[in-house]
C-alpha positions in Angstrom: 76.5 82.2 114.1 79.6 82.8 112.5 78.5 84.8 110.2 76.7 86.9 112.5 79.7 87.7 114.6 81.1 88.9 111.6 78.2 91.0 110.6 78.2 92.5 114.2 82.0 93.5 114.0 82.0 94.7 110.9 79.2 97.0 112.2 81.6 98.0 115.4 84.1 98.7 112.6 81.5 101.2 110.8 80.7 102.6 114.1 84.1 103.4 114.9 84.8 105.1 111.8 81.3 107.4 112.3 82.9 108.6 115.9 85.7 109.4 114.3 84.1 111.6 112.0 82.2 113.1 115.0 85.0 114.0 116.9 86.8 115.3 113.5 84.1 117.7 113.4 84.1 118.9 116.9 87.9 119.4 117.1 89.1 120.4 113.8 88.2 123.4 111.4 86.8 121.9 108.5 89.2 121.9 105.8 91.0 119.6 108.3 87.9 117.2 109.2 88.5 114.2 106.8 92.3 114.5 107.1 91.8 113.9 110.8 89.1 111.2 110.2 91.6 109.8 107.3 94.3 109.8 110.0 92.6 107.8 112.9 91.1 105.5 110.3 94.3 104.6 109.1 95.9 104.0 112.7 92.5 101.3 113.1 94.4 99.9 109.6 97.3 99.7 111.2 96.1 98.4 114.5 94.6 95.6 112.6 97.3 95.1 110.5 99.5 94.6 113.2 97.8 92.1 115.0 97.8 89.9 111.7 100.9 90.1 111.7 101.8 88.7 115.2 99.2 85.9 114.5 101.1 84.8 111.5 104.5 85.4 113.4 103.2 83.4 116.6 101.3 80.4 115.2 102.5 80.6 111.5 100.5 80.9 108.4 100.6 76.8 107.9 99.4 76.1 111.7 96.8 78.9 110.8 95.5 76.7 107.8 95.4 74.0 109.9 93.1 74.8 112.6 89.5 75.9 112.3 89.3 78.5 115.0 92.8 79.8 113.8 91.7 80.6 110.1 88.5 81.6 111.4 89.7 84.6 113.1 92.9 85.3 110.6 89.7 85.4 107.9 87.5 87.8 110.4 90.7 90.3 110.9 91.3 90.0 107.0 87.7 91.4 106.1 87.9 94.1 109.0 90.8 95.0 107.9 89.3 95.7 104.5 86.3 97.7 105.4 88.0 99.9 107.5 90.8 100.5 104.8 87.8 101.0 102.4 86.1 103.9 104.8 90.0 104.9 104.9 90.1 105.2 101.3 86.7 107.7 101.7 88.5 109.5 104.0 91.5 110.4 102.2 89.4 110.7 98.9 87.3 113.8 100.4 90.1 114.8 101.8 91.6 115.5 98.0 88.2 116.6 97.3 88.6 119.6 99.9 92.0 120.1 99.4 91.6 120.7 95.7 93.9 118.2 94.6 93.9 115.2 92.7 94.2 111.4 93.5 96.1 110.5 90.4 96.8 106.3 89.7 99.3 107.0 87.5 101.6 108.4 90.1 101.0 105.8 92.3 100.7 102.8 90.5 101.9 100.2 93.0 99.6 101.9 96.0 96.5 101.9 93.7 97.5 98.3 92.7 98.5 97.8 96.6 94.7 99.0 97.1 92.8 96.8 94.7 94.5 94.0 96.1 93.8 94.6 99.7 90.1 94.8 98.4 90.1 91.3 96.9 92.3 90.0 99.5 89.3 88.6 101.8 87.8 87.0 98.4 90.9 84.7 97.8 91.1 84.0 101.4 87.5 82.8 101.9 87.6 80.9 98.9 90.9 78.6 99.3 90.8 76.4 102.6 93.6 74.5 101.4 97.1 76.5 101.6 98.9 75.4 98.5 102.8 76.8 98.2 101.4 79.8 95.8 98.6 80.7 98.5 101.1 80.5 100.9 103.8 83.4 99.0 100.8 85.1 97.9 99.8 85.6 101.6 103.0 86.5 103.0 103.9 88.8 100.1 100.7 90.8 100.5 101.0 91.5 104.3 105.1 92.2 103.5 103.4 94.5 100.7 100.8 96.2 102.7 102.9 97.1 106.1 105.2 98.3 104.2 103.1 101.3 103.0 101.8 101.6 106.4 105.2 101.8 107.3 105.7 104.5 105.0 102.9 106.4 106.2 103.9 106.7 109.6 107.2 107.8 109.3 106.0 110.4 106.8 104.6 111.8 110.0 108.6 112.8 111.2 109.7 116.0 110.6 113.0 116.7 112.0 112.6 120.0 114.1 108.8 120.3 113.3 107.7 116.9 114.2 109.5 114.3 115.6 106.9 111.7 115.6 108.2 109.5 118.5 105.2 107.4 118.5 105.2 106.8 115.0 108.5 106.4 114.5 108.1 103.3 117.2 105.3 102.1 115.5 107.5 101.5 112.5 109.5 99.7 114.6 107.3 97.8 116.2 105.9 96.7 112.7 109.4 95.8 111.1 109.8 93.4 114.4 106.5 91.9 113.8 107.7 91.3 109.9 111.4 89.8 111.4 109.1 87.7 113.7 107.0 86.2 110.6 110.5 85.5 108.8 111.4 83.4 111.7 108.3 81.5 112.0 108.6 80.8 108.0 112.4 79.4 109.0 111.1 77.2 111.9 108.1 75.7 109.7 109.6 74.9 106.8 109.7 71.8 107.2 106.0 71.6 107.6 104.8 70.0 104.1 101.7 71.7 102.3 99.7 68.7 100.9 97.2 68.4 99.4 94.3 67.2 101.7 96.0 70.1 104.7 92.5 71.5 105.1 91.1 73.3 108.3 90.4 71.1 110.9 88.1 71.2 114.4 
């Protein structure tokens, strides 16, 4: 049933993503189609992102590991997360394409390596039920790592005099309070032990 659910959500995901598109197409010329789609595709990143990141700052990443339902649905948001950054990653691809330009790695070593990870990222977290003290770093480091290029990406939006980007610019915000909110739950739970039988639990 489980794995259903997540079948039928990643399906909403895909479905999403395809109205996007649509609407692209029906409001924007089309040199500007996938930079629209690659736009909206990466606000449902940051969307899901976000709420990640409240889950970890509210319950903490050890509670999560404790509790069945809990890592059930912090594993479900990791691997939407994932294939909507995926048909992100399409998005801004054609976009290049269009544009003419080139998506080089070497520039942007630590976004491609950002990338790659956030692909793999549902694979480690599948695979380990038991939160060891690397897992643990590993986890927080990674969602530290990845909002901060979301980060970056909305406040590339402000353009003093052009674009002020008031909704972006609060998002940022919102985001670096969610982060500050995860550093306080890693203070209050420290004293919360990882052992070595600390698997999810009914």
């Amino acid at each position: 049933m489980r794995r259903l659910n997540l079948l039928i959500l990643i399906a909403l995901i895909i479905i999403l993503n395809i109205l996007i598109y649509y609407r692209a197409i029906t409001i924007e010329p089309a040199e500007r189609i996938f930079a629209e789609c690659a736009r909206n595709s990466g606000r449902t990143s940051a969307a899901i992102n976000l709420i990640l990141l409240f889950i970890l700052g509210h319950f903490g990443l050890k509670t999560v590991y404790k509790e069945k339902v809990k890592i059930g649905l912090f594993q479900t948001l990791i691997t939407l997360f994932t294939v909507n950054h995926l048909i992100h990653f399409f998005f801004v691809s054609q976009n290049f394409n269009l544009q003419e330009m080139e998506l080089n790695i070497s520039d942007n070593l630590h976004g491609a390596l950002t990338f790659l990870s956030l692909s793999f990222f549902p694979i480690l977290v599948y695979s380990y039920k038991r939160l060891s003290r690397i897992l643990y770093y590993l986890i927080l480091i990674h969602f530290f790592n990845v909002t901060y290029f979301i980060c970056i990406s909305f406040y590339g939006r402000y353009k003093p005099e052009i674009d002020l980007a008031y909704l972006h610019r609060l998002g940022v915000l919102v985001m670096i309070f969610a982060l500050l909110y995860i550093v306080y739950r890693v203070y209050v739970e420290r004293s919360i032990k990882l052992k070595a039988d600390n698997t999810a639990k009914s």
